[in-house]
C-alpha positions in Angstrom: 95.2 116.6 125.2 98.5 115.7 125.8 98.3 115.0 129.5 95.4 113.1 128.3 97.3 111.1 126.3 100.3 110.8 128.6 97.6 109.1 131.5 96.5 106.6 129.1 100.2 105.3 128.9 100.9 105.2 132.2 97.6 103.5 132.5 98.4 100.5 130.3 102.1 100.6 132.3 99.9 100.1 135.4 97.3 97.7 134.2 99.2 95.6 132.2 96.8 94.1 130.1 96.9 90.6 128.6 96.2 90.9 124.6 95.3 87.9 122.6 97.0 87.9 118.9 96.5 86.2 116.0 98.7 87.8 113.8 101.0 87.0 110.9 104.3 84.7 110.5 106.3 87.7 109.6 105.9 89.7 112.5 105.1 87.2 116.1 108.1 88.4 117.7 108.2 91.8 116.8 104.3 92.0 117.9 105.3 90.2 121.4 108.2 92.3 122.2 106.0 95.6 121.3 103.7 94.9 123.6 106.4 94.0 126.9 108.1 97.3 126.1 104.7 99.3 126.5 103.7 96.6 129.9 101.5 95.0 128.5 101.1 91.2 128.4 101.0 89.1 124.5 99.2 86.1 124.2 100.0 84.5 120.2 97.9 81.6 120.4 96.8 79.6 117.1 95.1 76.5 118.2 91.2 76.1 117.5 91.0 74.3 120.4 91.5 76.7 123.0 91.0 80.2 121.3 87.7 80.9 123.2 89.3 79.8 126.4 92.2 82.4 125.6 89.5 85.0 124.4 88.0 84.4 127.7 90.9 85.2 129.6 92.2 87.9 127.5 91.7 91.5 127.6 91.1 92.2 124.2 91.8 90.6 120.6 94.5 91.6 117.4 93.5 90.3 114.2 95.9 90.7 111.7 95.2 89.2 108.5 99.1 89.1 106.6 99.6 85.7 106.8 95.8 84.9 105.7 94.8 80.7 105.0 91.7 79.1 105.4 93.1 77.0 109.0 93.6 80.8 110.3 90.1 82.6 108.7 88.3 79.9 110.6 90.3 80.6 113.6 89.9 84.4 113.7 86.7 84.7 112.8 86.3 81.8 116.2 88.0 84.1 117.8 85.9 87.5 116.8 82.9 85.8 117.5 83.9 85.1 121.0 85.2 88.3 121.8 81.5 90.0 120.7 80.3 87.6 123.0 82.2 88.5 125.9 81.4 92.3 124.8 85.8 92.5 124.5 87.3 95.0 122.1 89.6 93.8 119.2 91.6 95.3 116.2 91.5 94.8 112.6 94.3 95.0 110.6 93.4 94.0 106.9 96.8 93.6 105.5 96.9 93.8 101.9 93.6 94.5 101.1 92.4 94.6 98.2 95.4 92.5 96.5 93.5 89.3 96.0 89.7 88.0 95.6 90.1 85.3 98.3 91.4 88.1 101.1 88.5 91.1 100.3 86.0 88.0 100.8 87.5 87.3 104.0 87.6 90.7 105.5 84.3 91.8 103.9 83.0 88.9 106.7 85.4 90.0 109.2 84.1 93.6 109.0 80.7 93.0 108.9 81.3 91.6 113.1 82.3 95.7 114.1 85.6 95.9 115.0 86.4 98.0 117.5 89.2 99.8 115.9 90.6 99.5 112.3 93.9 100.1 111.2 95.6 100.0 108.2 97.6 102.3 105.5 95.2 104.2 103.0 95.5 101.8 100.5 94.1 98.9 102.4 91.6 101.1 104.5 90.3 102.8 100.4 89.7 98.7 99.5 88.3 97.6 102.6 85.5 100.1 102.5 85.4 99.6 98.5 85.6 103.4 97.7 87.1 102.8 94.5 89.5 100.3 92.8 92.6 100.9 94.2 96.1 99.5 94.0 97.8 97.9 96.7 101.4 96.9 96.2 101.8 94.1 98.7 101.2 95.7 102.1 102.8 98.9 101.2 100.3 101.9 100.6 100.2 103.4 97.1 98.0 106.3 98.6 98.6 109.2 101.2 96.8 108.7 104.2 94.9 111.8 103.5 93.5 110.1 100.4 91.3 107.1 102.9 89.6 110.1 104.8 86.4 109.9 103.1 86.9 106.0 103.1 87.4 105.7 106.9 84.7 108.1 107.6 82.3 105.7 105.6 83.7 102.4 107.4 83.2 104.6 110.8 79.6 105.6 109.8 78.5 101.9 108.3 80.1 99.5 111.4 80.9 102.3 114.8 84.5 101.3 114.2 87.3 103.8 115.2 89.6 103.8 111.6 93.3 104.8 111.8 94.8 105.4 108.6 98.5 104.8 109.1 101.1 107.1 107.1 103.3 110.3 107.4 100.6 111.5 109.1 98.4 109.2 111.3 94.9 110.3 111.0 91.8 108.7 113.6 88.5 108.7 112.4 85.4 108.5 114.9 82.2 109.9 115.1 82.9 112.9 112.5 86.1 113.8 114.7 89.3 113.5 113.1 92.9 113.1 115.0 96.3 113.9 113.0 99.4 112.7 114.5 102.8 114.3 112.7 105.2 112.1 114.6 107.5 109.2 113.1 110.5 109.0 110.8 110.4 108.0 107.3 113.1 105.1 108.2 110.7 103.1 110.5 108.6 101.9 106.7 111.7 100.2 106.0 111.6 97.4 109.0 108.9 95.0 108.3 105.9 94.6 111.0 106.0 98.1 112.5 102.6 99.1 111.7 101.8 95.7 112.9 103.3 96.3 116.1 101.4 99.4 116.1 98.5 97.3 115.8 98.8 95.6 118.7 100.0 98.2 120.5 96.1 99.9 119.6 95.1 96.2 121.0 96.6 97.3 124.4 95.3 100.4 124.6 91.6 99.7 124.1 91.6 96.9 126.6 91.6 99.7 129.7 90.9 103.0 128.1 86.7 103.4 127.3 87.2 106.1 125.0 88.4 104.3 121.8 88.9 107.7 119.7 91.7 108.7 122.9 93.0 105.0 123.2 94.0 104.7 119.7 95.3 108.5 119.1 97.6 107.7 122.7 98.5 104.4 121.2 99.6 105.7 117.9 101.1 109.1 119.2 103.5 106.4 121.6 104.2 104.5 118.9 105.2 107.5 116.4 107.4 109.5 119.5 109.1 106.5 120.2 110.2 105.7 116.3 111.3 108.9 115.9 113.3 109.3 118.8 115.2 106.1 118.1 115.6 107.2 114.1 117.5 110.1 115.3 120.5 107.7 117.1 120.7 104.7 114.5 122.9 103.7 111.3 119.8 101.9 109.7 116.6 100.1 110.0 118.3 97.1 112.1 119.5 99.1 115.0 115.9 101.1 114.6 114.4 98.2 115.4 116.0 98.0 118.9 115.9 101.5 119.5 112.3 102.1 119.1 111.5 98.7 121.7 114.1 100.7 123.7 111.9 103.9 123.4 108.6 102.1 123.6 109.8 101.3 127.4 111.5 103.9 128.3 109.9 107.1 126.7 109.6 109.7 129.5 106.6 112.4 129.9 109.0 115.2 128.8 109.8 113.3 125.4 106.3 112.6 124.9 105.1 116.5 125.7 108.2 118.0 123.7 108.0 115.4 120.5 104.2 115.4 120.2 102.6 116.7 117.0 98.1 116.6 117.0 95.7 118.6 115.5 92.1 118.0 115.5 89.4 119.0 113.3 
């Protein structure tokens, strides 16, 4: 598995595949650089007018809800549309679900169009598949990731989406397989946008790799390596950031074989 995982990151090195994103205020630039460091190629357009030109063009499609109005529900669900179309992958990332009426509505209609991959912390991923009434504290999970299992495996079962529940442990969900990825460093929840990133880091990944359960586990077990690499040389979150773009790029087969922590079940 880990040489597995290894070839799928050289692969996106090689390929360099252009992502579209429409993703949130908050986290444009740190989305963008994430995806340069890994060689892949962001795309942030907004504009109604040309979204199914960029879909068209594009290798796959990140929707990220955080910043969510009624200009930009219109414009990702454009832009969903035309990616089914063109039979392209896309990610969902359904910040803050379950905080507000108006943003379960939205991603209730978003969900029904079969993403490719979900991801989200076990708070949002509990809400979006409306396992119980859980709290979400902003975009912050209130749950352990452990606690969305039964929740991803429903949202799996009901739409053929692969569902990564983002936490201490990272756990992928597809087709009654389960992936748990150990890696990362406590330090990396306190910069805003990294599980973003990782979000559109997935939205690299499943542009060239087939396989979407081994795309998003090599996507996520890149991301993870590379955080806790850089949390081990840093004074605080700021430098962190750096460092992990710094690791992202220049992670090396040896780092990734000797820092990676999967089990399956």
């Amino acid at each position: 598995m880990k040489e597995l995982l290894w070839q799928h990151i050289i692969n996106v090195r090689k390929q360099s595949p252009l992502v579209q994103n429409i993703t949130n205020y908050v986290v444009m630039n740190n989305t963008a650089n994430a995806l340069l460091a890994i060689g892949a190629s962001p795309i942030m357009a907004h504009a109604h007018s040309e979204i199914k030109q960029m879909i068209a063009i594009s290798e796959s499609l990140v929707v990220n809800i955080g910043t969510l109005d009624e200009y930009w529900e219109t414009l990702m669900v454009s832009a969903i549309n035309e990616a089914n179309n063109l039979h392209k992958p896309w990610v969902l990332d359904p910040v803050g679900a379950g905080a507000t009426l108006y943003r379960d509505e939205v991603l209730e209609k978003m969900v029904s169009l079969r993403p490719t991959v979900i991801r989200g912390n076990a708070s949002e991923i509990v809400a979006l598949a409306k396992c119980n009434k859980t709290h979400t504290k902003g975009v912050d999970s209130t749950l352990q990731s452990e606690a969305a299992i039964i929740a991803a495996k429903s949202l799996n079962q009901q739409y053929g989406s692969v569902v990564c529940i983002s936490g201490e442990t990272d756990i992928v969900c597809s087709d009654k397989k389960l992936l748990l990825l150990s890696n990362g460093d406590a330090m990396m929840t306190r910069v805003t946008g990294l599980g973003c990133s990782a979000t559109a880091v997935i939205g690299a990944f499943i542009a060239v790799i087939d396989n979407r359960l081994e795309a998003v586990a090599a996507a996520m077990a890149l991301f993870g390596i590379a955080g806790e690499i850089a949390a081990k040389n840093v004074m605080g979150p700021g430098s962190l950031q750096v460092q992990l773009l710094d690791k992202l790029y220049n992670i090396t087969e040896t780092e990734f074989y000797e820092s990676l922590k999967i089990t399956m079940q």
